[in-house]
DRENPA-3360 file (N, C-alpha, C; in nm, 2 decimals, always signed):
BEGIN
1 = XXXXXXXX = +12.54/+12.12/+10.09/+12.46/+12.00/+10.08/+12.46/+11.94/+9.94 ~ +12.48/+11.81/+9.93/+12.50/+11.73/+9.79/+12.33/+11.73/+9.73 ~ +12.31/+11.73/+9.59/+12.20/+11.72/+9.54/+12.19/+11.61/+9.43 ~ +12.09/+11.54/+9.43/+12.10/+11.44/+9.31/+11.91/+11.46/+9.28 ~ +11.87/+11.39/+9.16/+11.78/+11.37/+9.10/+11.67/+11.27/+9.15 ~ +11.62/+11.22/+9.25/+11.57/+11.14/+9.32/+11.41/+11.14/+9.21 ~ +11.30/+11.03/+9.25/+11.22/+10.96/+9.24/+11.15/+10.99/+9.39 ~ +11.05/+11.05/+9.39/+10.96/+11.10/+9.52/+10.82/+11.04/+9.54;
9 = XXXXXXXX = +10.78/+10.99/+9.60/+10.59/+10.95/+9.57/+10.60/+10.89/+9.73 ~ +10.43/+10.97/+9.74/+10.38/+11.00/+9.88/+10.31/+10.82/+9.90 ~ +10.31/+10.77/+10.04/+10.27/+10.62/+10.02/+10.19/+10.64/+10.11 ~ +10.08/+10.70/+10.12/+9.97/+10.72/+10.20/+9.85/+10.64/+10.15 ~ +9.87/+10.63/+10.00/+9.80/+10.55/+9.89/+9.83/+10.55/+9.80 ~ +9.81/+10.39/+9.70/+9.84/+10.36/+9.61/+9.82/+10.43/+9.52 ~ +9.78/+10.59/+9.54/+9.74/+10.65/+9.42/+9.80/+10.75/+9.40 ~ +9.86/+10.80/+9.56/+9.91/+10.95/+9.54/+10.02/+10.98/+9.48;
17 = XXXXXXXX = +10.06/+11.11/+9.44/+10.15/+11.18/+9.34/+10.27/+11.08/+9.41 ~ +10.31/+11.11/+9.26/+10.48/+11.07/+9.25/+10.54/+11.17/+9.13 ~ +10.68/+11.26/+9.20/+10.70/+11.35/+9.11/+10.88/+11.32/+9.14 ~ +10.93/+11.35/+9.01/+11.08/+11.34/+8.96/+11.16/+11.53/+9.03 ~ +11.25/+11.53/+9.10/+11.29/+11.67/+9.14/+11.41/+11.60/+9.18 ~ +11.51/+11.75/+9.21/+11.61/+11.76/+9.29/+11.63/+11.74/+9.43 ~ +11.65/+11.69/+9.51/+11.73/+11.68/+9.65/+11.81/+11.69/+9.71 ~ +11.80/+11.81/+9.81/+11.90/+11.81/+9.91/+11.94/+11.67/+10.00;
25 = XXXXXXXX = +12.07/+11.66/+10.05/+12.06/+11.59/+10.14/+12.12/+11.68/+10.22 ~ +12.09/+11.64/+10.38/+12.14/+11.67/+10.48/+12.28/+11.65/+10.52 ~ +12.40/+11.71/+10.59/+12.51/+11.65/+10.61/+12.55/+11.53/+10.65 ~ +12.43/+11.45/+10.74/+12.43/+11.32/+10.82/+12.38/+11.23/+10.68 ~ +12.33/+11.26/+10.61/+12.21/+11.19/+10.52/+12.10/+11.14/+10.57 ~ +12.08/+11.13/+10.68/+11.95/+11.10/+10.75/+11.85/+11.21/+10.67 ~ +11.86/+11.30/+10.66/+11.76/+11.38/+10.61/+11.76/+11.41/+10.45 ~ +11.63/+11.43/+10.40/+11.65/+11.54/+10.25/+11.53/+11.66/+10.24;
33 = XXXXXXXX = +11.55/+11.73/+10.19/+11.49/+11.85/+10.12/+11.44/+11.87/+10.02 ~ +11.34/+11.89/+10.00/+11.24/+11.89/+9.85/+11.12/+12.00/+9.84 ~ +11.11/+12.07/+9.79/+10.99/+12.18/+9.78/+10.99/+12.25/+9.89 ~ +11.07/+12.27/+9.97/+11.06/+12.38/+10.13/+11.04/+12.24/+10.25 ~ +11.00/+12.11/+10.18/+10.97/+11.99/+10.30/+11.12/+11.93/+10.32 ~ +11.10/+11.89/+10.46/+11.23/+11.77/+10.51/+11.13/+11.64/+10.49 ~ +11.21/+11.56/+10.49/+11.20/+11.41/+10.49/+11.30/+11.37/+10.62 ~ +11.24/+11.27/+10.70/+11.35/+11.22/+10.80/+11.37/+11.07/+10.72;
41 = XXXXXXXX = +11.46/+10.96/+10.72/+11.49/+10.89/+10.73/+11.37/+10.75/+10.82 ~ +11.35/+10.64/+10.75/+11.24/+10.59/+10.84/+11.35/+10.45/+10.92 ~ +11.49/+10.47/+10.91/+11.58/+10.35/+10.92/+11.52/+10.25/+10.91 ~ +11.43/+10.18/+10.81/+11.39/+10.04/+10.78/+11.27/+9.99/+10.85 ~ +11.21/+10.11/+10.94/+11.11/+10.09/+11.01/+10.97/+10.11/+10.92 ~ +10.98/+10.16/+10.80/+10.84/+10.18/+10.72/+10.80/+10.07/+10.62 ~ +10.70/+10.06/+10.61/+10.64/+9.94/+10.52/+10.63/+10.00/+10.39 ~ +10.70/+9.98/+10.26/+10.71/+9.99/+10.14/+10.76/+10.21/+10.17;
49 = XXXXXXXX = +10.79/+10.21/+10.26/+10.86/+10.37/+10.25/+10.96/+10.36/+10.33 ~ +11.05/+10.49/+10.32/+11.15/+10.49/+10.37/+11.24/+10.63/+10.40 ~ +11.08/+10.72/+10.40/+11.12/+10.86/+10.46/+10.97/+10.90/+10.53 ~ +10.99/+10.99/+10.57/+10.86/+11.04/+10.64/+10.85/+11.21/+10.66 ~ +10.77/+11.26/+10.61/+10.77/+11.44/+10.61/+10.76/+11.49/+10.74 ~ +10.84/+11.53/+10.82/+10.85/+11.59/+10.97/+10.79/+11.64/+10.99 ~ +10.66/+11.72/+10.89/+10.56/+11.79/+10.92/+10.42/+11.73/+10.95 ~ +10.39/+11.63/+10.82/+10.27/+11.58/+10.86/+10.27/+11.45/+10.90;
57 = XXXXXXXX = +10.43/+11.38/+10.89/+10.37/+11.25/+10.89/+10.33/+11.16/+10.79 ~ +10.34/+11.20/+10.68/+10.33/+11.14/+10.59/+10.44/+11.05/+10.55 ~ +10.40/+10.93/+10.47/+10.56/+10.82/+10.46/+10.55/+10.88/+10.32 ~ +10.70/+10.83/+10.28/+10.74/+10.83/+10.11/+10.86/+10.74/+10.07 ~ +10.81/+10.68/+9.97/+10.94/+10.66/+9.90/+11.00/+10.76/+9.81 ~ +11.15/+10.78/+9.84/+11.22/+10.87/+9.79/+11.34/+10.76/+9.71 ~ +11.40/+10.77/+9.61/+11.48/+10.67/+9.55/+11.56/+10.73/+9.44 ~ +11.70/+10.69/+9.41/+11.69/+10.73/+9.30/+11.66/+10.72/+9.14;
65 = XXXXXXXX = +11.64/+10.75/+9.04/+11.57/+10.74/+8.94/+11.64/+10.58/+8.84 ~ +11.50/+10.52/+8.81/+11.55/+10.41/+8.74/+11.54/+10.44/+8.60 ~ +11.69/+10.38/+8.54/+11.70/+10.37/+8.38/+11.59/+10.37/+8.29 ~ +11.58/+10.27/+8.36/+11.43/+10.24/+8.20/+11.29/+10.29/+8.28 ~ +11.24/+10.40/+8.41/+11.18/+10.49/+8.41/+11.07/+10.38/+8.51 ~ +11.13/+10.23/+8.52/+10.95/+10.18/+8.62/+11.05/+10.23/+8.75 ~ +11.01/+10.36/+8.84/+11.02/+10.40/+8.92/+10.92/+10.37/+9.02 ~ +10.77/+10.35/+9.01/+10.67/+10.37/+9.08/+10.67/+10.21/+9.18;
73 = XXXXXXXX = +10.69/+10.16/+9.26/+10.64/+10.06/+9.39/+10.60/+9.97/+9.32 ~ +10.50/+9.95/+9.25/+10.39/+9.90/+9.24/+10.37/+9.89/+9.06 ~ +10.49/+9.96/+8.99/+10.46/+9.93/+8.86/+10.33/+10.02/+8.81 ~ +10.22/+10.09/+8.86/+10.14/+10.16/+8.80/+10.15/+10.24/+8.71 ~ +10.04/+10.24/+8.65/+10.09/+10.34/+8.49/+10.00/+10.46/+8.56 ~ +10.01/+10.55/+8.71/+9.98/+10.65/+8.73/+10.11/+10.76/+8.68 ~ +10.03/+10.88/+8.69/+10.13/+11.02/+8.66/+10.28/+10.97/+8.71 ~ +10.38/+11.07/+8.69/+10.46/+11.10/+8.74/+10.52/+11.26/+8.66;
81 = XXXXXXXX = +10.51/+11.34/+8.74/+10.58/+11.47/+8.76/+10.69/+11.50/+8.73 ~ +10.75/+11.54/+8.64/+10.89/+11.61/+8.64/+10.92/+11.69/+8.67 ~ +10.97/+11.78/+8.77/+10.98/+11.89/+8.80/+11.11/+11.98/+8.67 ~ +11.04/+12.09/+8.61/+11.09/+12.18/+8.52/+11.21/+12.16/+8.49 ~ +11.27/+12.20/+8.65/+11.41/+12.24/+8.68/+11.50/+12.09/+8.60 ~ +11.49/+12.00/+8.67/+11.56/+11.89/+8.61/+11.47/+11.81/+8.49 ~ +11.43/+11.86/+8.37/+11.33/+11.75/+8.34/+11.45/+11.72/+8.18 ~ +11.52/+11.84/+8.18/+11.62/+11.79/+8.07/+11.77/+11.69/+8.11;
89 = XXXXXXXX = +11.79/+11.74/+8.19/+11.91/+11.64/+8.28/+11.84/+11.51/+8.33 ~ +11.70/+11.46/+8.30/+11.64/+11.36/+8.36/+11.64/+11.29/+8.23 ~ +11.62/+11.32/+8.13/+11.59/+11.29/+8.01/+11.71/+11.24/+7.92 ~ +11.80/+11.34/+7.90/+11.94/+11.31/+7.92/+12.05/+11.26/+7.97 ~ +12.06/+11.23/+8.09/+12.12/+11.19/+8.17/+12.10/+11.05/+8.24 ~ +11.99/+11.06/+8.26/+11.93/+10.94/+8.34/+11.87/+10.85/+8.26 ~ +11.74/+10.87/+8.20/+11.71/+10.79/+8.08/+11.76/+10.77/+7.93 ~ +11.88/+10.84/+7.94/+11.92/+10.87/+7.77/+11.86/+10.90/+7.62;
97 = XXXXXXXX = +11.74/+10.96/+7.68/+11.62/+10.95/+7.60/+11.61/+11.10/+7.52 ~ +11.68/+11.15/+7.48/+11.68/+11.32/+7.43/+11.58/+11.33/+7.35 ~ +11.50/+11.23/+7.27/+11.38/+11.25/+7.22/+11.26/+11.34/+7.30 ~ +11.29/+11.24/+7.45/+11.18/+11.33/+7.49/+11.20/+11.41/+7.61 ~ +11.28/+11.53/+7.54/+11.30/+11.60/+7.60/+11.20/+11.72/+7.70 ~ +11.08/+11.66/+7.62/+10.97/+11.83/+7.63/+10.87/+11.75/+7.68 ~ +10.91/+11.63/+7.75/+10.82/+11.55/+7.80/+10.79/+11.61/+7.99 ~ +10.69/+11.58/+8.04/+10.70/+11.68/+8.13/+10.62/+11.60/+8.29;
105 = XXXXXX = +10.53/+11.48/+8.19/+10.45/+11.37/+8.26/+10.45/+11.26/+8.20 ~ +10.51/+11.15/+8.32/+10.51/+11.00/+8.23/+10.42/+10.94/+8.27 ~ +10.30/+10.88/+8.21/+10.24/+10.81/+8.17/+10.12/+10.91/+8.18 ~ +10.18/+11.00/+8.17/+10.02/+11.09/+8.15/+9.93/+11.06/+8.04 ~ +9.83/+11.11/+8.08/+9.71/+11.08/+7.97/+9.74/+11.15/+7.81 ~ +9.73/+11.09/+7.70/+9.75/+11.13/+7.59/+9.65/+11.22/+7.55;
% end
């Protein structure tokens, strides 16, 4: 299975988590993998999402990560999560930002 650095946030509400990790994709790509969860594919049928957790039902946008870091829908200066594993290849790689490398939450609270 191919893996890239995706942009994750649950669209149940405008508020809930949004966290930066690794993803599996599935061989079709219809699906991905994240924390032990699938995501199905919502083929264009979801309103501001475009996956959905086969377990609960839950929608998400899953995406991948933007340069200059406004990832979130809606522009909100809520959390966003980095997951450990990729937080230096996110930093380096994606935002070219090696400064902040030891950075771990964006827009977290100071």
């Amino acid at each position: 299975m191919d893996t890239r650095i995706m942009y994750i946030e649950c669209k149940e509400d405008l508020t809930d988590e949004a966290r930066i990790g690794r993803v599996k994709f599935s061989k079709t790509g219809k699906s991905v993998h994240y924390n032990g969860r699938t995501f199905q594919t919502l083929n264009g049928r979801g309103f501001k999402a475009n996956y959905f957790d086969i377990e609960t039902g839950n929608e998400y946008w899953i995406s991948g990560c933007k340069k200059d870091g406004n990832d979130r829908l809606y522009g909100e200066r809520l959390p966003i999560y980095i997951d450990e594993d990729v937080r230096e290849e996110y930093w380096t790689t994606i935002r070219n930002l090696q400064k902040n490398i030891d950075i771990m939450v964006i827009n977290g609270k100071k």
